[in-house]
N, C-alpha and C positions, 0 to 999 in steps of 0.2 A: 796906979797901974793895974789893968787888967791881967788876971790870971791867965796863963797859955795852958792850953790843952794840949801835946805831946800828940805830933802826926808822924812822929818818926817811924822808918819803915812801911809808911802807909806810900802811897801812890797818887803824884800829882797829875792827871790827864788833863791835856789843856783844852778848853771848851773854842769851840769854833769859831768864835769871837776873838778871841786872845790874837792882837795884831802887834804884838814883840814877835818878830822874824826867828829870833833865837828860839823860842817857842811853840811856832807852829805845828799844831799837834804832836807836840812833844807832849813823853809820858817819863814822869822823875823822880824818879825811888829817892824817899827824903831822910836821909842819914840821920840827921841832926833837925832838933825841933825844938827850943825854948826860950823862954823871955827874951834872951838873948837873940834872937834869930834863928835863921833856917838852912842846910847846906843840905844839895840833891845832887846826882848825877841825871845825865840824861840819859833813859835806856836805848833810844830810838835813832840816834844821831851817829853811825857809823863811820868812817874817815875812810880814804885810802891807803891811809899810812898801814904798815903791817906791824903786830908786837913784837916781832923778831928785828922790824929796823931800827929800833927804842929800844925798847927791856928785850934783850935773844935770850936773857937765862929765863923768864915766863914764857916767851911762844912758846913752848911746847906745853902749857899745861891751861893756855884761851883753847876756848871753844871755837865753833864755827860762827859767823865767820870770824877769822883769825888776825882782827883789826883792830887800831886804837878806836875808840867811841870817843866825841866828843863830848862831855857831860856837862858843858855849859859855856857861859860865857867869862866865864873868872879864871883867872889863872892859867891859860894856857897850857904853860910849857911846865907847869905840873903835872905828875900822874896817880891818881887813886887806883888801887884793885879792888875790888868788889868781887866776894866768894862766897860760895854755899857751900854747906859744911854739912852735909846729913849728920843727927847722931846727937849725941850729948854735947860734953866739953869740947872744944875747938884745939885746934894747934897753936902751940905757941908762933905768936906772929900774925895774930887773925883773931880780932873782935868784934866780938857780936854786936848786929844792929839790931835787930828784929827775927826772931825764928832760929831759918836757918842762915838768914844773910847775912855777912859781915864783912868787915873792913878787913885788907890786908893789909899788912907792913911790906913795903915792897922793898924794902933793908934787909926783909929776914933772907935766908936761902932757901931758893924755890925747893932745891931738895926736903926739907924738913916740912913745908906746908903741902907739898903733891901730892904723897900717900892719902892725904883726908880730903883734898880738892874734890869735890862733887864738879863747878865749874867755877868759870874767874873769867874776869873781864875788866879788861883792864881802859881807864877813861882818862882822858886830857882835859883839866878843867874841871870846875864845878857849875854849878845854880845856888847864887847865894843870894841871902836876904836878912837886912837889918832887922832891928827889934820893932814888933808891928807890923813891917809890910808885905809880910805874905798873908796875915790877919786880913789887910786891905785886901787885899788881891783874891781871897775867896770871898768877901762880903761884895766882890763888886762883878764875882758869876767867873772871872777868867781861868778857874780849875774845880775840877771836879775831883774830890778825895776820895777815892779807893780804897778794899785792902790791894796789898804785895803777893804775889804767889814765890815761891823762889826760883820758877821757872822762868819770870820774866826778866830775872837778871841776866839767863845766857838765850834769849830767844832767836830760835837760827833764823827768822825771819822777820830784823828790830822794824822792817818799813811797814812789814803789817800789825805792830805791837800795838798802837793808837786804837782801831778798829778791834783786834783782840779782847785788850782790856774791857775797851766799853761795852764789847758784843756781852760778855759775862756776868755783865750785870745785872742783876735781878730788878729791877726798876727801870724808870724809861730812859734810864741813862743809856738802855740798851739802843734804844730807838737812834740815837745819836753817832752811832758806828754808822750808819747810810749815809749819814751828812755828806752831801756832795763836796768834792775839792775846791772845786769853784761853783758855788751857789750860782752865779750868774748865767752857767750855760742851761742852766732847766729851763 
């Protein structure tokens, strides 16, 4: 067995090729990263559902917009919160992924985690992947690995998030934010 290198908290942007519908320029903060496999949210995938018609004791403490995300195609009718935490130690009820981002326990009371909330975003679903197949999946060009900023967790505009990320890139990955929607109307 090949050894896994750890992308956790790193940033999965999907290259223009990538024809999983789920995926479509989708960009997926990767929580989780080894031997074992992969689990990401998606940042860019907002819902209409509002976090006050699911979790009402968190609406008040999501960002703009003030929506469930959908983070993937697993799990549904489950919910991850995902929060930045400026600063040292975190609140009890909030583990760190990378930086400042972390996982919330959506059991704990919002009261006890809002004083430290920087922001939180709360997701339906994940992006999951067995052992090796997101290995596959970059050797075959369908995501492009980034770092994370903790900005991109609550970005008040997730439909421009795709073109964002890439735009910031120091390499010609920059180039790749032009990429037309539909290549075929040029």
């Amino acid at each position: 067995m090949t050894e896994v290198s750890s992308l956790t908290g790193r940033l999965l942007v999907a290259a223009p090729a990538l024809t999983d519908p789920n995926f479509d320029r989708a960009v997926v903060l990767l929580l989780d990263h080894d031997e074992e496999g992969s689990l990401g949210v998606v940042l860019n995938r907002p819902t209409p559902v509002g976090v006050g018609d699911v979790l009402a004791a968190w609406a008040a403490l999501t960002g703009q917009p003030d929506v469930v995300f959908q983070g993937g195609p697993v799990s549904l009718e489950s919910a991850l919160g995902v929060a930045v935490i400026p600063g040292g130690e975190g609140p009890l009820g909030w583990r760190r992924v990378h930086g400042a981002i972390g996982l919330v326990d959506l059991e704990t009371p919002p009261e006890l985690l809002g004083p430290a909330l920087g922001s939180l975003r709360i997701f339906a679903g994940y992006a999951g992947w067995g052992p090796g197949q997101l290995e596959r999946e970059l050797k075959e060009g369908a995501w492009y690995v980034v770092e994370s900023e903790p900005g991109d967790v609550s970005a008040p505009h997730p439909e421009r998030l795709w073109r964002a990320v890439l735009r910031r890139q120091r390499s010609e990955l920059a180039m790749i934010a032009t990429y037309a929607d539909d290549p075929s109307l040029n």
